[in-house]
Backbone bond lengths (Angstrom), bond angles and torsions (degrees), N, CA, C in turn:
res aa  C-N    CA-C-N  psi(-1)  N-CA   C-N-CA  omega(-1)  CA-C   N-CA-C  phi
1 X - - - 1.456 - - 1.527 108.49 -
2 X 1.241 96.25 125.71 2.109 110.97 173.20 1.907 95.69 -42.78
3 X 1.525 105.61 138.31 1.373 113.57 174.20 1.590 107.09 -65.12
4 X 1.103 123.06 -42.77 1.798 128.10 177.36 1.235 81.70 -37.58
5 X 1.474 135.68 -95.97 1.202 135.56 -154.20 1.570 128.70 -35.22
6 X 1.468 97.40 -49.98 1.575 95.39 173.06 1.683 106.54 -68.37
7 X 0.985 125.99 -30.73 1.339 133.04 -171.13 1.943 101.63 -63.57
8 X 1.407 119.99 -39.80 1.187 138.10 -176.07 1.476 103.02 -87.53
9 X 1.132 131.40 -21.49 1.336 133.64 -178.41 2.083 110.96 -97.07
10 X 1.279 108.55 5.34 1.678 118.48 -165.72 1.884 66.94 -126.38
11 X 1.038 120.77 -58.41 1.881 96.93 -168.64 1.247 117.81 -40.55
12 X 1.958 100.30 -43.75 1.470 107.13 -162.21 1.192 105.74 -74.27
13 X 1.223 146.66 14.41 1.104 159.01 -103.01 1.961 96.83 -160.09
14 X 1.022 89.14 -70.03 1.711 109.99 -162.59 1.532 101.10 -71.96
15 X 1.562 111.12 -40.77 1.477 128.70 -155.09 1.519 101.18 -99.93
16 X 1.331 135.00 -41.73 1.503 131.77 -165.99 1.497 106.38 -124.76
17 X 1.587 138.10 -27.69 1.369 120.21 -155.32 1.531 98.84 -167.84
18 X 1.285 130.72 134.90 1.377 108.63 -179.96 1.746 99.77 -108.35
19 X 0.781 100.08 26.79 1.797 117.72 -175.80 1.301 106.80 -139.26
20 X 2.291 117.61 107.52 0.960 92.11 -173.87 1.521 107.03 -95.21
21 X 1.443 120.17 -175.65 1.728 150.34 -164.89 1.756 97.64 63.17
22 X 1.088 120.15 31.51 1.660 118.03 167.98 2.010 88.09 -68.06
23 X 1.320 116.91 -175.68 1.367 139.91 -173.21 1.440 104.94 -90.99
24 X 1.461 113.95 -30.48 1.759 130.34 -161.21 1.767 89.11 -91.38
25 X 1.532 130.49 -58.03 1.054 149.83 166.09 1.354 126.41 -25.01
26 X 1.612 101.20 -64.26 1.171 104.52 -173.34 1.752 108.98 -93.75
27 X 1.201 120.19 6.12 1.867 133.43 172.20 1.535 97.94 -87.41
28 X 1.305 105.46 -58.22 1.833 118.50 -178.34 1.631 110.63 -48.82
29 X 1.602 102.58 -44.35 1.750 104.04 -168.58 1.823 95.62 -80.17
30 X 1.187 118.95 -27.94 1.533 119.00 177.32 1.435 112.86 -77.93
31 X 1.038 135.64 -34.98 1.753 142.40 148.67 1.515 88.68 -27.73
32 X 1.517 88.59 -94.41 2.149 82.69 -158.31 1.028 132.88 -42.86
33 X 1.405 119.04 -18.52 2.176 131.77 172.16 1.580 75.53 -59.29
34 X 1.554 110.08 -72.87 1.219 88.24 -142.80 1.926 133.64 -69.31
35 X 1.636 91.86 -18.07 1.377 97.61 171.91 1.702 121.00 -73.82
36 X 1.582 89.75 -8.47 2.204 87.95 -175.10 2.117 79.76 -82.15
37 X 1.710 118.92 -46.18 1.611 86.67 -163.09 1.199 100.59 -60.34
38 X 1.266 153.75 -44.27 1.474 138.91 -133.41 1.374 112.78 -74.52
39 X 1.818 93.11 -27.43 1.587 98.93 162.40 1.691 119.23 -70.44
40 X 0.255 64.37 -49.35 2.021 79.56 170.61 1.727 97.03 -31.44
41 X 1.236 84.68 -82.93 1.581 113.25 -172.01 1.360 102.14 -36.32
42 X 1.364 124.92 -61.07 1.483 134.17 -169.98 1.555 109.59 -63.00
43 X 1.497 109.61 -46.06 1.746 96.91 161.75 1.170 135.94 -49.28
44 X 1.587 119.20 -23.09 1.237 124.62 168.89 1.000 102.98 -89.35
45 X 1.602 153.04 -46.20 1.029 116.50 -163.97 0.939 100.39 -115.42
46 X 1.673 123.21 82.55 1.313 149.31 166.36 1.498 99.73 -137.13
47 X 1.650 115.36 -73.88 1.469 113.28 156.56 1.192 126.43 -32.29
48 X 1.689 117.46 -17.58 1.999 102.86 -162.32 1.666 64.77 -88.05
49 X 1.367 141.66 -74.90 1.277 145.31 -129.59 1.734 101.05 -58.05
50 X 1.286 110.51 -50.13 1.414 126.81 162.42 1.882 122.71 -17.80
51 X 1.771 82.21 -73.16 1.321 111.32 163.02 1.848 142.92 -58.40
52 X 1.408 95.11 -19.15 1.231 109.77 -150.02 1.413 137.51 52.60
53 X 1.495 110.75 36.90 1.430 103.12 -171.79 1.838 114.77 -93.49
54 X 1.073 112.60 157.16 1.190 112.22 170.17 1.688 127.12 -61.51
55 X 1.419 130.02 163.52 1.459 137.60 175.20 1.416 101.47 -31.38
56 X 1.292 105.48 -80.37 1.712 117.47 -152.39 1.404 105.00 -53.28
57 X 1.542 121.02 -48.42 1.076 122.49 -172.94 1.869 100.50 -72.06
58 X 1.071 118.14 -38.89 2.190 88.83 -175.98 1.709 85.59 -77.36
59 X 0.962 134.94 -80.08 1.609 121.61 -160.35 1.064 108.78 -30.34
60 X 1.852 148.09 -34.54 0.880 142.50 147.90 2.101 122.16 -6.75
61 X 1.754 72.95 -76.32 1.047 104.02 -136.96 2.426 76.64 -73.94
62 X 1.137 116.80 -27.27 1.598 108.21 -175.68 1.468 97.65 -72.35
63 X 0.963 118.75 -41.96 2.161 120.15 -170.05 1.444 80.21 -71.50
64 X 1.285 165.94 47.52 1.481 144.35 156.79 1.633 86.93 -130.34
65 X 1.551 119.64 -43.28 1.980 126.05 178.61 1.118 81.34 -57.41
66 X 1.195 141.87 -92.79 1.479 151.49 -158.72 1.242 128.08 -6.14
67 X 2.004 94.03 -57.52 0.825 115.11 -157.06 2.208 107.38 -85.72
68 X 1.289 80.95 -18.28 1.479 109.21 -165.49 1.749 78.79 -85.67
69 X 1.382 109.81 -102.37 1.495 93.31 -163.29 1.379 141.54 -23.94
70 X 1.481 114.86 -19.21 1.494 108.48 -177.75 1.699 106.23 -117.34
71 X 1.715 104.43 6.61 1.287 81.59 167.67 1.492 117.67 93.79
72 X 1.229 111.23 30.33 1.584 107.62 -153.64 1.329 80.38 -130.61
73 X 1.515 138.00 142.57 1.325 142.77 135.77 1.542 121.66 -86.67
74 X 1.132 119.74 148.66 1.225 136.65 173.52 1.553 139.10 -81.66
């Protein structure tokens, strides 16, 4: 398992449930995935706007951060 994750899974931990797969736990640990991608996401398409790049290429280019930060292959 990608360290982000365990690192995101000890928040959800501290912050929503001290017992994990509770209902509070497992909503809380799915919040933070999703609030670290949106950050993700928004760096790119801050840089594409920055940049002037087109759609395909920053969405590209965030599903590859994404994919990279948590450790996930494709």
């Amino acid at each position: 398992m990608n360290e982000r994750i365990k690192e995101l899974a000890t928040l959800a931990t501290r912050q929503y449930s001290p017992t994990y797969y509770t209902q509070e736990w497992i909503q809380g640990f799915a919040e933070l995935i999703v609030r670290e991608c949106v950050g993700i996401v928004a760096k790119r398409k801050d840089q594409a706007i920055e940049d002037s790049w087109n759609v395909d290429e920053a969405m590209s280019l965030a599903e590859m951060d994404l994919e990279e930060h948590f450790g996930v292959e494709s």
